[in-house]
C-alpha positions in Angstrom: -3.2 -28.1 25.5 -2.1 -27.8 21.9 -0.5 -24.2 20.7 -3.8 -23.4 18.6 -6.2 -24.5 21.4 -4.0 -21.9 23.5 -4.1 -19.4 20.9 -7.6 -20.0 20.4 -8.2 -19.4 24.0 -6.1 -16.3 24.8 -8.1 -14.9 21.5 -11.3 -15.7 22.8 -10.5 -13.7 26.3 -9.1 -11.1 24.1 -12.4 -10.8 22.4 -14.8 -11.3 25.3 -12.5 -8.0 27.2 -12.7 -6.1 23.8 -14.9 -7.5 21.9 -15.5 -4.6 19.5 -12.3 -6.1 17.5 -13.0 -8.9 15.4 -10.5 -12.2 16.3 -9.1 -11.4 12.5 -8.1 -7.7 13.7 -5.4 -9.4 16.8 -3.9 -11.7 14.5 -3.7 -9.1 11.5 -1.8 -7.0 14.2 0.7 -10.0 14.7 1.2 -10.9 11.0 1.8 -6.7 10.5 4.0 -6.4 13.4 6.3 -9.4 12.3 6.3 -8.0 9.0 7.8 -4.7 10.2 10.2 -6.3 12.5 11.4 -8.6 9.6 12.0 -5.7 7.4 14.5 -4.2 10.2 18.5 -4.5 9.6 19.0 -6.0 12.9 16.3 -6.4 15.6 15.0 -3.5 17.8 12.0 -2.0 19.4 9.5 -0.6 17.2 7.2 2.8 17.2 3.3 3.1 17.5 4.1 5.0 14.0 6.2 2.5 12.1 3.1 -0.4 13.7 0.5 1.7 12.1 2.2 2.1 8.6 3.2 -1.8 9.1 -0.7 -2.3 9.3 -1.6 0.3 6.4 1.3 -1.3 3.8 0.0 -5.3 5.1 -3.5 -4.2 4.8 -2.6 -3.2 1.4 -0.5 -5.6 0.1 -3.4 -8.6 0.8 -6.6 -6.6 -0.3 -5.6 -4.0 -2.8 -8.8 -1.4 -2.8 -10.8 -3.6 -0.1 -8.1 -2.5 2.6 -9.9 0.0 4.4 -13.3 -2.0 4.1 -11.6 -5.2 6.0 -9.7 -3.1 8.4 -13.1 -1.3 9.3 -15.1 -5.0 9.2 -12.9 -5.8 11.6 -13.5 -2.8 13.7 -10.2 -0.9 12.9 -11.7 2.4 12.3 -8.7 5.0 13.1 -5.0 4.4 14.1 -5.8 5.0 17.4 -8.4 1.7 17.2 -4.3 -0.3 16.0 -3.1 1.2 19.1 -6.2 0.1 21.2 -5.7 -3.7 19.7 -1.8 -3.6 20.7 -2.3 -2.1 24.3 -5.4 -4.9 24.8 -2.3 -7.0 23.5 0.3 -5.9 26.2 -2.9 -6.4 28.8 -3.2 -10.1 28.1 1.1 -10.3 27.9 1.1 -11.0 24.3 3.5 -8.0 23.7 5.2 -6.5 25.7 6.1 -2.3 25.5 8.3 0.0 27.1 8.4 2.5 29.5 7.9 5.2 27.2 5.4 3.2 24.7 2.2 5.3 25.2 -1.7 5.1 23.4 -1.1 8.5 22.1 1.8 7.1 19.6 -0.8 5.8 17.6 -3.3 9.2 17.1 -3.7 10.7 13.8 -0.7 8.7 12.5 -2.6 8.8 9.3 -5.7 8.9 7.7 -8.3 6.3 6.8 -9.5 8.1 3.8 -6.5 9.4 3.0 -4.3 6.3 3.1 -7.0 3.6 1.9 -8.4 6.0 -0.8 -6.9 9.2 -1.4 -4.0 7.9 -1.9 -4.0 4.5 -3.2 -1.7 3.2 -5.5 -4.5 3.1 -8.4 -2.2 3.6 -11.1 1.1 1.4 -9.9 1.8 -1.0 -12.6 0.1 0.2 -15.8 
């Protein structure tokens, strides 16, 4: 079995378990948690918190205004919906946490509206 027929497999479980998270939403998750773990002076552990703003500056960075529309395509409503994708994660022992990694890390760590809208970066640049 090649790497991308495994992938392809584990992503398919992962979606038949929780299937109200489009395949797109897991590996988003990935490409925003290796983003945030790049960006670190030397390697650590990282929060629910510093995952979610990983996810809100990606999202950002790759589809300007659309952000919030993808994330929400792809059934990523609320932080706690990012926190619900990496604990499905840990499930199918594609991440791992620690003792003290919890759900609750990831409620009300921002706001949809807020961050996607309210407080998008319309003017940056002109």
């Amino acid at each position: 079995m090649t790497e991308l027929q495994f992938a392809e497999e584990v992503l398919g479980r992962l979606r038949e378990k929780h299937p109200r998270f489009h395949g797109k939403a897991y590996l988003f998750l990935l490409s925003a948690l290796h983003r945030v773990i790049d960006g670190l002076d030397e390697p650590r552990h990282i929060s629910g918190q510093e995952l979610a703003a990983g996810v809100r500056g990606l999202a950002l960075d790759r589809y300007g205004p659309m952000a919030r529309t993808v994330l929400e395509h792809w059934g990523i409503h609320t932080t706690e919906d990012i926190g619900d994708i990496v604990f499905a994660m840990v499930e199918f022992g594609i991440l791992t946490k620690q003792d003290e990694d919890r759900r609750e890390d990831f409620r009300d760590v921002f706001d949809f509206t807020e961050a996607f809208e309210q407080e998008y970066p319309w003017a940056a640049g002109i």
